[in-house]
N, C-alpha and C positions, 0 to 999 in steps of 0.2 A: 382710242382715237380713230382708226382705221378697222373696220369690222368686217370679212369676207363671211358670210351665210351659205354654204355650200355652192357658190358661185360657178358658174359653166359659161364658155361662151364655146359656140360654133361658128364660122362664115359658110355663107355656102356660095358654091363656086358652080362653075358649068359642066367641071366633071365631075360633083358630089359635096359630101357635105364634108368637112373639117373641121373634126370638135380640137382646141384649141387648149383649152383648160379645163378639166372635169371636178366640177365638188367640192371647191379649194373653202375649208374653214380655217380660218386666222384674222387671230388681231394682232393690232399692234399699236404699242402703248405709245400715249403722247410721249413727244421730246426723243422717243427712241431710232434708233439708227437699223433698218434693216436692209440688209445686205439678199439679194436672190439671185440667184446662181445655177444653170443646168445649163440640159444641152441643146445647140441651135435650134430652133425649131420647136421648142417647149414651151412655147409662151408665155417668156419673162415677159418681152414687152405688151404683150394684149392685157396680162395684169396693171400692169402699169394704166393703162388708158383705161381699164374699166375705175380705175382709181379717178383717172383725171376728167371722167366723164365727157369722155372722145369717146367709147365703145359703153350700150348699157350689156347686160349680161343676159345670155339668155334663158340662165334658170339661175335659181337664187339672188341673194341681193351684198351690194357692198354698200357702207357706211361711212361717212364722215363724219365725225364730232355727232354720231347717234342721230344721226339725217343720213336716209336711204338719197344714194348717188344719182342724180336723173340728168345730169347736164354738165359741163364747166364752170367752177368756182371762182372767184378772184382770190381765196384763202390758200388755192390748192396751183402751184406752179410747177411746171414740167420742164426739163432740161435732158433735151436732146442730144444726140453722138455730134453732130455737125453742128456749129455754133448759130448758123442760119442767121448773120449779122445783117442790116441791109445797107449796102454798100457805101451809101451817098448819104450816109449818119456820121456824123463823128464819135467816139466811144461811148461820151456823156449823152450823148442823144439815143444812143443805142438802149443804153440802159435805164432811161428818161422812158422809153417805149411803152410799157405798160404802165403806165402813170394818164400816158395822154389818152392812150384810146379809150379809157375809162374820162377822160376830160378834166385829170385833174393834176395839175403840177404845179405846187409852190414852194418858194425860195427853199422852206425844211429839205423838200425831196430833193435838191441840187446838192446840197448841203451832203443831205444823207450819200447820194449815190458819189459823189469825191469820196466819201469818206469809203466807200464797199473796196470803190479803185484802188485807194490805194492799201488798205488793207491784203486785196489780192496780190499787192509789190505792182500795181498800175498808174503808181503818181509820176505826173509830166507826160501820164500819154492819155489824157482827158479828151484833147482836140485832136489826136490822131482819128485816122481814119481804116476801118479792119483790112485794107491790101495793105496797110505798112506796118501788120503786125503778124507775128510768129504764129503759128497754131494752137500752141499753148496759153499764148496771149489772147485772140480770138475766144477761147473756151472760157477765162477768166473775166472776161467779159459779161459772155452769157450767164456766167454762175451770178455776177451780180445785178443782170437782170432778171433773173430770176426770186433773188431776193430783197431788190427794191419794194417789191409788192409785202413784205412783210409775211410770204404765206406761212401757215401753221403746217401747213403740208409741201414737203421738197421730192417731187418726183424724178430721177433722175436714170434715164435708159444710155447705158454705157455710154459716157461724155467724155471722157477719158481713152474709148479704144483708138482711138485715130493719131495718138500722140506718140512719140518717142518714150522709152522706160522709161530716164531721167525727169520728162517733165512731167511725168503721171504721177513719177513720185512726190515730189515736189505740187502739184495740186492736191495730191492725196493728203499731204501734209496740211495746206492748207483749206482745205475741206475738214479736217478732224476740227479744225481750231474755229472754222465758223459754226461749225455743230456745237460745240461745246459752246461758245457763247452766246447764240440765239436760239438752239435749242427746235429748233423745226423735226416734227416726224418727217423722217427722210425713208424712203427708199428705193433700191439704190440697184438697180440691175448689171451686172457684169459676167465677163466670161473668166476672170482673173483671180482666182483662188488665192492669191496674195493680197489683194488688194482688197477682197471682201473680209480677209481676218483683218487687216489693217483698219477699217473702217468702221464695223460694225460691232454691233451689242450684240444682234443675233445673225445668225446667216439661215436662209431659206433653201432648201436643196428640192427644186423639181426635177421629177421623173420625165420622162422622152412620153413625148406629145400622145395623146393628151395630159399635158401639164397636171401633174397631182402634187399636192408636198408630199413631198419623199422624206421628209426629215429636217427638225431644226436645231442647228447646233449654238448654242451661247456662248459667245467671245467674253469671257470675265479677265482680261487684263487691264491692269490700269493703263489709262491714257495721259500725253500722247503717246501712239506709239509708231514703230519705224522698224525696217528693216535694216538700221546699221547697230553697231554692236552697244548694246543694252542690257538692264539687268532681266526683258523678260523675251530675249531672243529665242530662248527655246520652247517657251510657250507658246509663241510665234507659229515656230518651224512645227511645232505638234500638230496645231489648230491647223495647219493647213496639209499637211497629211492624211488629219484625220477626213479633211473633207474631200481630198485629192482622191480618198479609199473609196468615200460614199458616193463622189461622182463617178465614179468609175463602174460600179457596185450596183448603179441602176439600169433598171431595164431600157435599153436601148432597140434600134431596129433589127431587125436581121440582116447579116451582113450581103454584100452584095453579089450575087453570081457571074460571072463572066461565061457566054456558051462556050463548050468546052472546054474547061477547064476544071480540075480536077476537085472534086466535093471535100 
Protein backbone atom coordinates (compact mmCIF):
# COMPACT_ATOMS: atom_id res chain seq x y z
CA UNK A 1 0.00 0.00 0.00
CA UNK A 2 2.65 2.36 1.06
CA UNK A 3 6.11 1.73 -0.93
CA UNK A 4 9.31 3.85 0.35
CA UNK A 5 12.21 3.25 -2.95
CA UNK A 6 15.39 4.25 -1.19
CA UNK A 7 13.90 7.55 -0.23
CA UNK A 8 16.23 10.59 1.00
CA UNK A 9 15.01 13.89 1.72
CA UNK A 10 17.63 16.99 2.50
CA UNK A 11 16.48 20.79 3.40
CA UNK A 12 18.84 23.12 2.76
CA UNK A 13 19.19 25.90 5.04
CA UNK A 14 21.71 29.03 5.17
CA UNK A 15 24.17 27.38 7.16
CA UNK A 16 24.24 24.07 4.96
CA UNK A 17 22.52 21.21 3.76
CA UNK A 18 20.52 18.78 6.25
CA UNK A 19 19.89 15.27 4.93
CA UNK A 20 16.99 14.32 6.94
CA UNK A 21 16.24 10.78 6.01
CA UNK A 22 18.84 8.59 4.06
CA UNK A 23 17.66 5.52 1.81
CA UNK A 24 14.64 4.51 3.67
CA UNK A 25 13.14 1.02 1.84
CA UNK A 26 9.77 -0.05 3.24
CA UNK A 27 6.36 -1.03 2.74
CA UNK A 28 3.67 -1.39 4.33
CA UNK A 29 0.92 -3.49 3.86
CA UNK A 30 -2.80 -2.15 3.42
CA UNK A 31 -4.97 -2.25 6.64
CA UNK A 32 -1.73 -2.49 8.64
CA UNK A 33 -0.75 -0.34 11.68
CA UNK A 34 2.81 0.93 11.79
CA UNK A 35 4.21 2.42 14.55
CA UNK A 36 7.85 4.62 14.04
CA UNK A 37 9.74 5.46 16.60
CA UNK A 38 13.50 7.21 17.17
CA UNK A 39 15.17 9.96 18.41
CA UNK A 40 14.21 13.81 18.12
CA UNK A 41 15.55 14.90 15.20
CA UNK A 42 15.51 11.74 13.16
CA UNK A 43 12.91 12.44 10.87
CA UNK A 44 9.87 10.51 11.96
CA UNK A 45 7.79 13.45 10.91
CA UNK A 46 9.47 14.54 7.21
CA UNK A 47 8.59 10.70 6.68
CA UNK A 48 5.41 11.30 7.51
CA UNK A 49 4.80 14.30 4.80
CA UNK A 50 6.88 12.74 2.11
CA UNK A 51 3.88 10.10 2.76
CA UNK A 52 1.15 12.88 2.78
CA UNK A 53 2.71 14.80 -0.18
CA UNK A 54 3.65 18.01 1.79
CA UNK A 55 7.40 17.17 1.25
CA UNK A 56 8.51 15.33 -2.38
CA UNK A 57 11.87 13.39 -1.75
CA UNK A 58 14.90 14.26 -2.86
CA UNK A 59 16.22 11.06 -4.15
CA UNK A 60 14.09 8.07 -4.53
CA UNK A 61 10.43 7.73 -4.76
CA UNK A 62 7.50 6.88 -2.09
CA UNK A 63 4.22 5.18 -3.33
CA UNK A 64 0.65 5.11 -2.64
CA UNK A 65 -1.80 2.34 -3.68
CA UNK A 66 1.39 1.80 -6.51
CA UNK A 67 1.16 5.76 -7.74
CA UNK A 68 4.61 7.46 -7.13
CA UNK A 69 3.58 10.45 -4.50
CA UNK A 70 3.85 13.99 -6.36
CA UNK A 71 1.15 15.97 -4.23
CA UNK A 72 -1.69 15.72 -1.47
CA UNK A 73 -4.41 13.13 -1.73
CA UNK A 74 -8.05 13.21 -0.56
CA UNK A 75 -7.43 9.27 0.23
CA UNK A 76 -4.38 10.12 2.34
CA UNK A 77 -5.24 12.17 5.71
CA UNK A 78 -2.84 13.57 8.41
CA UNK A 79 -3.39 14.11 12.10
CA UNK A 80 -1.36 16.46 13.66
CA UNK A 81 0.13 16.85 17.64
CA UNK A 82 -2.14 19.97 17.99
CA UNK A 83 -5.68 19.51 17.06
CA UNK A 84 -5.57 22.78 15.05
CA UNK A 85 -9.75 23.13 15.54
CA UNK A 86 -11.04 26.47 14.16
CA UNK A 87 -12.45 28.29 16.75
CA UNK A 88 -15.85 29.66 15.61
CA UNK A 89 -16.94 25.90 14.31
CA UNK A 90 -18.96 24.04 16.41
CA UNK A 91 -17.53 20.28 16.65
CA UNK A 92 -19.83 18.99 13.83
CA UNK A 93 -18.73 21.67 11.62
CA UNK A 94 -15.13 21.00 12.50
CA UNK A 95 -15.34 17.63 11.30
CA UNK A 96 -17.86 18.52 8.32
CA UNK A 97 -14.31 20.54 7.21
CA UNK A 98 -12.90 18.46 4.71
CA UNK A 99 -16.09 17.38 3.16
CA UNK A 100 -16.80 21.13 2.22
CA UNK A 101 -13.60 22.45 0.87
CA UNK A 102 -13.80 19.61 -1.55
CA UNK A 103 -17.70 21.26 -2.05
CA UNK A 104 -19.27 18.33 -0.94
CA UNK A 105 -21.60 17.66 2.12
CA UNK A 106 -24.82 15.69 2.23
CA UNK A 107 -27.27 14.66 4.86
CA UNK A 108 -25.06 10.75 4.69
CA UNK A 109 -21.98 12.87 5.92
CA UNK A 110 -23.92 14.57 9.04
CA UNK A 111 -25.24 11.40 9.64
CA UNK A 112 -21.81 9.70 9.34
CA UNK A 113 -19.64 12.32 11.26
CA UNK A 114 -22.60 12.07 14.67
CA UNK A 115 -22.06 8.74 14.24
CA UNK A 116 -17.53 9.04 14.45
CA UNK A 117 -18.62 11.64 17.66
CA UNK A 118 -20.00 9.68 19.33
CA UNK A 119 -18.18 6.55 18.89
CA UNK A 120 -15.02 8.60 20.10
CA UNK A 121 -17.55 8.98 23.69
CA UNK A 122 -18.43 12.78 21.95
CA UNK A 123 -22.25 12.47 21.94
CA UNK A 124 -24.10 15.68 23.27
CA UNK A 125 -21.02 17.78 22.42
CA UNK A 126 -21.88 18.01 18.50
CA UNK A 127 -22.84 21.89 18.99
CA UNK A 128 -20.11 22.59 21.43
CA UNK A 129 -17.55 24.74 20.50
CA UNK A 130 -13.41 23.51 20.91
CA UNK A 131 -12.79 26.43 24.10
CA UNK A 132 -15.48 24.34 26.05
CA UNK A 133 -13.63 21.28 25.42
CA UNK A 134 -10.78 19.37 27.26
CA UNK A 135 -7.61 18.50 25.21
CA UNK A 136 -8.26 15.19 25.08
CA UNK A 137 -11.70 16.11 23.69
CA UNK A 138 -10.19 18.54 21.14
CA UNK A 139 -7.88 15.72 19.66
CA UNK A 140 -10.92 13.22 19.45
CA UNK A 141 -12.31 15.56 17.46
CA UNK A 142 -9.59 15.94 14.98
CA UNK A 143 -9.20 11.95 14.82
CA UNK A 144 -12.82 12.17 13.44
CA UNK A 145 -12.03 14.71 11.04
CA UNK A 146 -9.64 13.07 9.84
CA UNK A 147 -11.61 10.05 9.04
CA UNK A 148 -14.72 11.66 7.76
CA UNK A 149 -12.90 11.69 4.53
CA UNK A 150 -12.79 7.86 4.41
CA UNK A 151 -8.87 7.97 3.83
CA UNK A 152 -7.29 4.40 3.00
CA UNK A 153 -4.27 6.22 4.52
CA UNK A 154 -4.20 7.49 8.44
CA UNK A 155 -1.05 9.60 8.91
CA UNK A 156 -0.62 10.44 12.33
CA UNK A 157 2.73 12.71 13.81
CA UNK A 158 2.36 12.34 17.66
CA UNK A 159 -1.49 13.45 18.39
CA UNK A 160 -1.28 12.16 21.57
CA UNK A 161 2.12 13.86 23.13
CA UNK A 162 0.30 16.98 24.49
CA UNK A 163 -2.09 14.84 26.69
CA UNK A 164 -2.13 13.60 30.25
CA UNK A 165 -1.13 9.60 30.55
CA UNK A 166 -4.71 8.84 31.44
CA UNK A 167 -6.15 10.30 28.41
CA UNK A 168 -3.60 8.93 25.81
CA UNK A 169 -4.47 5.87 27.20
CA UNK A 170 -7.88 5.91 26.81
CA UNK A 171 -7.55 7.37 23.10
CA UNK A 172 -5.00 4.74 22.53
CA UNK A 173 -7.84 2.52 23.34
CA UNK A 174 -9.97 3.94 21.29
CA UNK A 175 -7.69 4.21 18.31
CA UNK A 176 -7.08 0.35 18.50
CA UNK A 177 -10.94 -0.19 17.94
CA UNK A 178 -11.22 2.35 14.96
CA UNK A 179 -8.27 0.52 13.32
CA UNK A 180 -9.77 -2.69 13.79
CA UNK A 181 -12.94 -1.70 12.35
CA UNK A 182 -12.18 0.52 9.37
CA UNK A 183 -9.04 -0.89 8.69
CA UNK A 184 -7.02 2.38 7.25
CA UNK A 185 -3.03 1.84 6.73
CA UNK A 186 -2.04 4.08 9.61
CA UNK A 187 1.17 5.33 10.58
CA UNK A 188 1.71 6.45 13.51
CA UNK A 189 4.72 8.50 14.76
CA UNK A 190 5.66 8.75 18.45
CA UNK A 191 8.14 9.10 20.99
CA UNK A 192 6.37 6.50 23.51
CA UNK A 193 7.58 3.11 23.46
CA UNK A 194 4.45 1.95 25.17
CA UNK A 195 2.21 3.10 23.24
CA UNK A 196 3.84 2.14 19.97
CA UNK A 197 3.65 -1.77 21.26
CA UNK A 198 0.08 -0.89 22.16
CA UNK A 199 -0.77 0.11 18.83
CA UNK A 200 0.89 -1.39 16.28
CA UNK A 201 1.47 -4.62 14.05
CA UNK A 202 4.98 -3.49 13.49
CA UNK A 203 7.13 -0.83 14.93
CA UNK A 204 9.89 1.12 12.82
CA UNK A 205 13.07 1.95 14.74
CA UNK A 206 15.13 4.92 13.21
CA UNK A 207 18.66 5.77 13.66
CA UNK A 208 19.80 9.50 14.88
CA UNK A 209 19.55 11.72 11.81
CA UNK A 210 19.97 10.97 8.94
CA UNK A 211 16.98 8.91 9.62
CA UNK A 212 17.72 5.18 8.37
CA UNK A 213 15.52 2.10 9.51
CA UNK A 214 17.51 0.76 12.15
CA UNK A 215 15.26 -2.03 12.56
CA UNK A 216 11.62 -3.44 12.44
CA UNK A 217 10.17 -5.18 15.32
CA UNK A 218 6.59 -7.12 14.78
CA UNK A 219 3.96 -6.70 17.70
CA UNK A 220 2.17 -10.43 17.19
CA UNK A 221 -0.17 -10.18 20.18
CA UNK A 222 -3.75 -10.33 19.90
CA UNK A 223 -5.86 -7.32 20.22
CA UNK A 224 -7.16 -5.33 21.95
CA UNK A 225 -4.64 -4.73 24.10
CA UNK A 226 -3.81 -2.54 27.19
CA UNK A 227 -1.65 -1.89 29.88
CA UNK A 228 -3.77 -3.10 32.85
CA UNK A 229 -3.70 -6.64 34.01
CA UNK A 230 -4.31 -9.16 31.05
CA UNK A 231 -3.53 -12.58 29.94
CA UNK A 232 -0.65 -10.97 27.56
CA UNK A 233 0.95 -8.33 29.99
CA UNK A 234 4.22 -9.78 29.75
CA UNK A 235 4.36 -9.92 26.19
CA UNK A 236 3.59 -6.26 26.54
CA UNK A 237 6.41 -5.46 29.07
CA UNK A 238 8.90 -7.70 26.59
CA UNK A 239 7.99 -5.87 23.36
CA UNK A 240 8.88 -2.97 24.94
CA UNK A 241 12.05 -3.56 26.47
CA UNK A 242 13.03 -5.14 23.65
CA UNK A 243 12.60 -1.88 21.80
CA UNK A 244 13.60 0.27 24.91
CA UNK A 245 17.24 -1.93 24.08
CA UNK A 246 17.27 -0.95 20.45
CA UNK A 247 16.48 2.60 21.06
CA UNK A 248 18.99 3.00 23.14
CA UNK A 249 21.45 0.70 20.94
CA UNK A 250 21.61 3.32 18.11
CA UNK A 251 23.92 5.50 17.05
CA UNK A 252 23.33 8.66 18.54
CA UNK A 253 25.26 12.17 18.38
CA UNK A 254 28.23 12.73 20.40
CA UNK A 255 27.80 13.86 23.47
CA UNK A 256 28.30 17.26 24.33
CA UNK A 257 31.55 19.03 25.62
CA UNK A 258 31.37 21.68 28.27
CA UNK A 259 34.98 24.10 28.08
CA UNK A 260 36.63 22.80 30.73
CA UNK A 261 35.48 20.22 31.92
CA UNK A 262 36.84 17.19 32.22
CA UNK A 263 36.88 14.43 28.94
Amino acid sequence: MIEFSGASRTFRTRSGDVEALRSIDLTIAAGEFLAVIGRSGCGKSTLLRLVAGLLRPTAGEVAVGGRPVTGPRPDVALMFQRPALLPWRSVLANVLLPLEIRGRVHPPDRDRARTLLDAVGLAGFHRRHPHELSGGMQQRVALCRALIQRPSVLLMDEPFSALDALTREELAGQLQQVHMEMRPTTVFVTHSIPEAVLLADRVAVLSHRPGRVQRIITVDIPRPRSFGHNAHLTDVAAHVAELTDLLHATDAPAPLHIPGSPR
